[in-house]
Kinemage of the C-alpha trace (Angstrom):
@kinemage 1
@onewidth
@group {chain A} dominant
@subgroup {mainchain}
@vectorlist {calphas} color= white
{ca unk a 1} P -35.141 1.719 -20.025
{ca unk a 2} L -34.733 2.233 -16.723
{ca unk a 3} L -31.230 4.216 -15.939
{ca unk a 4} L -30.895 1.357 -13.028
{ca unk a 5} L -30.934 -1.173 -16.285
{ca unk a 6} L -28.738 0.287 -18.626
{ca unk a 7} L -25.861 -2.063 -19.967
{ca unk a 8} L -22.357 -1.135 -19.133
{ca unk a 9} L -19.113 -2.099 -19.704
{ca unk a 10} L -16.426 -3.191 -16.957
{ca unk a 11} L -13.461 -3.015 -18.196
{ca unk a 12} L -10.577 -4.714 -15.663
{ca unk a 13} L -7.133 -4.029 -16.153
{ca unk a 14} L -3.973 -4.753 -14.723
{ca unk a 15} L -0.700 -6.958 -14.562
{ca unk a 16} L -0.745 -10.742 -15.327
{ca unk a 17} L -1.720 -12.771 -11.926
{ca unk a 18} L -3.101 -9.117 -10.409
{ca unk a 19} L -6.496 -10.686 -9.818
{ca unk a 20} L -8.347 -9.380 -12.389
{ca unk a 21} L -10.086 -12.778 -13.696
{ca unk a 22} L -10.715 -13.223 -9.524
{ca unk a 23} L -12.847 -10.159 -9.258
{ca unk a 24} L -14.383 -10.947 -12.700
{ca unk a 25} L -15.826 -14.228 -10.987
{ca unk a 26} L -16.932 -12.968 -7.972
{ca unk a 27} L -18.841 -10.118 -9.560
{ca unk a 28} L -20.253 -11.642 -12.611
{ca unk a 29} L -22.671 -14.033 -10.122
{ca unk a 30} L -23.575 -11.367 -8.259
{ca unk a 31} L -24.864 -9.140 -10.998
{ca unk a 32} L -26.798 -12.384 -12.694
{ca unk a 33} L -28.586 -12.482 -8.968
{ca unk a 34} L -29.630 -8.371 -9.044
{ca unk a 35} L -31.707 -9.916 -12.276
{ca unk a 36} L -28.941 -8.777 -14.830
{ca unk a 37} L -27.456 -10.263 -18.012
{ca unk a 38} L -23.604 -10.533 -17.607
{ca unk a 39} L -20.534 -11.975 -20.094
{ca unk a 40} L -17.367 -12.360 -18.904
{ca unk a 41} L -14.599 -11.480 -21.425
{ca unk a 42} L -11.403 -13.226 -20.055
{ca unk a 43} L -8.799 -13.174 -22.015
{ca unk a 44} L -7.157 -16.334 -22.159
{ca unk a 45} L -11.068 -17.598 -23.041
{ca unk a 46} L -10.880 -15.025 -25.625
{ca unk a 47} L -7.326 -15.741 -27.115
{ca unk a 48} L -8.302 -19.155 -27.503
{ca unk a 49} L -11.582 -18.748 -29.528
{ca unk a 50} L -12.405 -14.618 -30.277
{ca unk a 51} L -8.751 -14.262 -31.318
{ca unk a 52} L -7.102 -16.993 -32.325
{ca unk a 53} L -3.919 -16.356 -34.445
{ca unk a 54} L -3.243 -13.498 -32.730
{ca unk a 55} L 0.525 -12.999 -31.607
{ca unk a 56} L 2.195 -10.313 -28.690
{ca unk a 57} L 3.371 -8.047 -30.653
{ca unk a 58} L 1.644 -4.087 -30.193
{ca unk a 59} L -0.640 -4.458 -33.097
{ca unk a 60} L -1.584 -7.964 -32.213
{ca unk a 61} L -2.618 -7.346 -28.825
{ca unk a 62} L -4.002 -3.754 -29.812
{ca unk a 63} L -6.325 -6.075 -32.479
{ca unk a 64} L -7.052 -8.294 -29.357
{ca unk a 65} L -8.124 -5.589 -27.548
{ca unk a 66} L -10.023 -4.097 -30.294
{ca unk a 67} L -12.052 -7.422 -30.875
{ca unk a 68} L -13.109 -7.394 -27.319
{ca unk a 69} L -14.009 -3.723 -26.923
{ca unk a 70} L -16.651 -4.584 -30.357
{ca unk a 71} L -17.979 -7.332 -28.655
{ca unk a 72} L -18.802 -5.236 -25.236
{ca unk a 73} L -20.062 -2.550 -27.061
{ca unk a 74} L -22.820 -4.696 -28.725
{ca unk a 75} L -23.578 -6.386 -25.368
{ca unk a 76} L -23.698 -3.193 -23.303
{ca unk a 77} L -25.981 -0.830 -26.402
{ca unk a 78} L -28.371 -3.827 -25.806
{ca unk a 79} L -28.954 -3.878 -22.056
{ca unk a 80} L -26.040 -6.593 -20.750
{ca unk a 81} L -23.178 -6.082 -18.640
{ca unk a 82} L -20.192 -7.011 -20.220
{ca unk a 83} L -17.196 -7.765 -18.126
{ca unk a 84} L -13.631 -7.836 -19.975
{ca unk a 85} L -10.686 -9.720 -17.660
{ca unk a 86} L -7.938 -8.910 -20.251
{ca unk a 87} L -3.973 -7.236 -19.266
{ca unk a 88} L -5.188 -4.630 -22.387
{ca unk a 89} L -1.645 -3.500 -21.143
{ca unk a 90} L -1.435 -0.182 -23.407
{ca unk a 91} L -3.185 3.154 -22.697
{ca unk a 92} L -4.458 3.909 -25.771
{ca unk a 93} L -6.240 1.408 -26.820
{ca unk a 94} L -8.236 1.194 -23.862
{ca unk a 95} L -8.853 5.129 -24.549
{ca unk a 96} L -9.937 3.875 -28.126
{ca unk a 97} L -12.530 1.524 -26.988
{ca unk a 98} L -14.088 3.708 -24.440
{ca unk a 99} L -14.429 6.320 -26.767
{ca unk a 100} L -16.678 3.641 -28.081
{ca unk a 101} L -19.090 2.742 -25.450
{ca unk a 102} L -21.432 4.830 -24.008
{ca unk a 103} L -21.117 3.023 -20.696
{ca unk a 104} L -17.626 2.004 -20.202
{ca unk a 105} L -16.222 1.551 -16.452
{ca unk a 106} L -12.132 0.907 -15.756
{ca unk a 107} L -11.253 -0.788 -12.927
{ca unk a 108} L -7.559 -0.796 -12.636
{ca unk a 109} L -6.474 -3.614 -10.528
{ca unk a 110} L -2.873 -2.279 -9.130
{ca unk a 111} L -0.822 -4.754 -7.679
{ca unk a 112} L 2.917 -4.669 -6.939
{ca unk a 113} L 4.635 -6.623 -9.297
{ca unk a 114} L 6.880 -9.251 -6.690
{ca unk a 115} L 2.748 -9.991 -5.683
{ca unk a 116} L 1.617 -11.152 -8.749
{ca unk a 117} L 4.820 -13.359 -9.278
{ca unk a 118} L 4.026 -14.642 -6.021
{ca unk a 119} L 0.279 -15.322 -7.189
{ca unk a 120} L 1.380 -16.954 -10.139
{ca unk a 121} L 0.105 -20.697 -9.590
{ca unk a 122} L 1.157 -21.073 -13.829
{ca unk a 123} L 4.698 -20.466 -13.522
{ca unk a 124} L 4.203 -17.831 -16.352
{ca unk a 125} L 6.446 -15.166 -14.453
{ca unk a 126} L 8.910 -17.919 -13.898
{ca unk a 127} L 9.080 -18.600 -17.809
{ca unk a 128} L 9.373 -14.705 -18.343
{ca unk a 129} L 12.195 -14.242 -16.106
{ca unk a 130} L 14.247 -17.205 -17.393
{ca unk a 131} L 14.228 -15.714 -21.081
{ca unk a 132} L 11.382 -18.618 -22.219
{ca unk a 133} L 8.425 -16.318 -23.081
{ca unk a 134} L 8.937 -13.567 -24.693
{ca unk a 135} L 6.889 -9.734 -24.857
{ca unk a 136} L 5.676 -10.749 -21.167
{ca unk a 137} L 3.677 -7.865 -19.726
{ca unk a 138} L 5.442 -6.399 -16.784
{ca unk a 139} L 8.770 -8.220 -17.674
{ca unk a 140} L 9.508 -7.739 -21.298
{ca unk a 141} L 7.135 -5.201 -22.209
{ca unk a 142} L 5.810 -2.514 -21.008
{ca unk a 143} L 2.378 -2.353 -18.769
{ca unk a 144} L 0.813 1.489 -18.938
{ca unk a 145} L -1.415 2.177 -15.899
{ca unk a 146} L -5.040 4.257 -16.658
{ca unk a 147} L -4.645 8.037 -15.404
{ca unk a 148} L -8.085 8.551 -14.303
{ca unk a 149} L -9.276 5.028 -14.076
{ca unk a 150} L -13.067 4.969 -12.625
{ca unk a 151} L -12.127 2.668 -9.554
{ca unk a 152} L -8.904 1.991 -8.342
{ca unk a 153} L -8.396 -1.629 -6.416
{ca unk a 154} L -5.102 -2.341 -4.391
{ca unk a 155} L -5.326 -5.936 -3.926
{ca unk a 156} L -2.468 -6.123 -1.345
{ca unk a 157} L -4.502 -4.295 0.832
{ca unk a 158} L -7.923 -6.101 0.743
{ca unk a 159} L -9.305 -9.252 0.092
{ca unk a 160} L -11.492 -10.482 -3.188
{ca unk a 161} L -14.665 -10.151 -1.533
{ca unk a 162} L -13.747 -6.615 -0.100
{ca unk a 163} L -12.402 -5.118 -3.340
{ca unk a 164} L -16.114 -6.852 -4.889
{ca unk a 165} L -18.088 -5.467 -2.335
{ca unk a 166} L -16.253 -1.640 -3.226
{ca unk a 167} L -17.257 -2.050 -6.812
{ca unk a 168} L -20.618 -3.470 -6.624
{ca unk a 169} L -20.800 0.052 -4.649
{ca unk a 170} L -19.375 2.135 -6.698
{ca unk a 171} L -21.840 0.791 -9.444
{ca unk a 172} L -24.697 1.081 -6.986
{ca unk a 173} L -23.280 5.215 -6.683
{ca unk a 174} L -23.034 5.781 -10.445
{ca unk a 175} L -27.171 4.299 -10.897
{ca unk a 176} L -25.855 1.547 -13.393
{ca unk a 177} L -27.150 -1.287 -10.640
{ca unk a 178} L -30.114 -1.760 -7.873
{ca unk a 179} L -28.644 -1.634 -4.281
{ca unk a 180} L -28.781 -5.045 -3.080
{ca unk a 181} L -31.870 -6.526 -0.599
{ca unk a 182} L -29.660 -8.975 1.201
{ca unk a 183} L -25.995 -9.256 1.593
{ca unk a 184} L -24.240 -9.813 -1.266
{ca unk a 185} L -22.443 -13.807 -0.201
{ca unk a 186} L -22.873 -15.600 2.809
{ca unk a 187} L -19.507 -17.031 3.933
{ca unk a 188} L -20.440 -20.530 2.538
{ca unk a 189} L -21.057 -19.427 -0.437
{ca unk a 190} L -17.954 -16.610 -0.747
{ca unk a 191} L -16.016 -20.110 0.423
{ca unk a 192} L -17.538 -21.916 -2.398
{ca unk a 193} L -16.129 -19.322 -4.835
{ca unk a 194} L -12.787 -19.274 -3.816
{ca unk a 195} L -12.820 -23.006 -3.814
{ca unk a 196} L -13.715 -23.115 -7.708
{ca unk a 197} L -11.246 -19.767 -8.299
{ca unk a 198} L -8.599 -22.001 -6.965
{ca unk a 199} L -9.735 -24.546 -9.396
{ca unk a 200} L -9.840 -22.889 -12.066
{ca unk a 201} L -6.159 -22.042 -11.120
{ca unk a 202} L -6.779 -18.188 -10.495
{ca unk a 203} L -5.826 -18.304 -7.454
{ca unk a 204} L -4.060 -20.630 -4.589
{ca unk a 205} L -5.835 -22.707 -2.148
């Protein structure tokens, strides 16, 4: 197999509302266009059908985490790139499941925390604050940052498309991906994205 073609894991991580299911989106189309097979893990998709059942407490979410580090392994030993958009808020776990894939990228998507309350467009930080949810990451229980996380993205300092463009790089640097012919979004189509993100209620219009 050509190294260029080799499946990989990227592995987001980060606060609730930091942007990681943003990036996800805005990368995963990208990839499919370089002639690449890409899943996007995201975990409230995965909660809601990998997971089900599944509470907050540390050995439920370390189980969540688990389940989705199995099911990038299997796509990244057979050539895809899988993409997992989950908090995964404790250190080592993620250590566990990279231990397990050959290929395994962390992108730690740091964001101050009064920014992703502000980002919240589901009031999720709100319900945290007031008592109504409980083991919230960030509020109620603990988030633990990666130490030597692969690529580092500080949202408050660029936009989406900027912190894409940096990672689609870095890939490019590491031989996972083929340098792209043509730029990567033309500024109808970055629009267009943002327009369904904000649909999709990842972000605000």
């Amino acid at each position: 197999m050509n190294t260029k073609n080799r499946g990989f894991t990227l592995w987001f991580t980060g606060l609730p509302c930091s942007g990681k299911s943003t990036l996800a989106e805005i990368i995963a189309p990208e990839l499919k266009r370089r002639g690449r097979g890409v899943e996007i893990l995201d975990g409230d998709v995965v909660r809601t059908n990998l997971t089900k059942g599944l509470g907050f407490s540390k050995e439920d979410r370390d189980e969540n985490i688990r389940r989705i580090g199995f099911v990038c392994g299997l796509l990244s030993k057979h050539g895809a790139i899988a993409i997992s958009a989950a908090i995964s808020p404790y250190r080592s776990v993620r250590d566990e499941v990279r231990s397990k894939i050959e290929n395994f990228i962390e992108v730690y998507v740091e964001t101050p925390l009064d920014l992703c309350i502000q980002r919240d467009v589901k009031g999720m930080y709100k319900k945290a604050l007031a008592g109504e949810m409980k083991n919230f990451t960030g509020i109620s229980d603990p988030y633990e940052p990666p130490l030597h996380p692969e690529i580092l993205i500080q949202t408050q300092k660029e936009s989406p498309e900027e912190s894409a463009a940096r990672i689609l790089g870095r890939l490019e640097r590491m031989g996972l991906i083929e340098p792209a012919h043509e730029p990567a979004y033309t500024s109808d189509e970055a629009e267009k994205i943002r327009a369904r993100l904000a649909r999709l209620g990842y972000i605000e219009n």
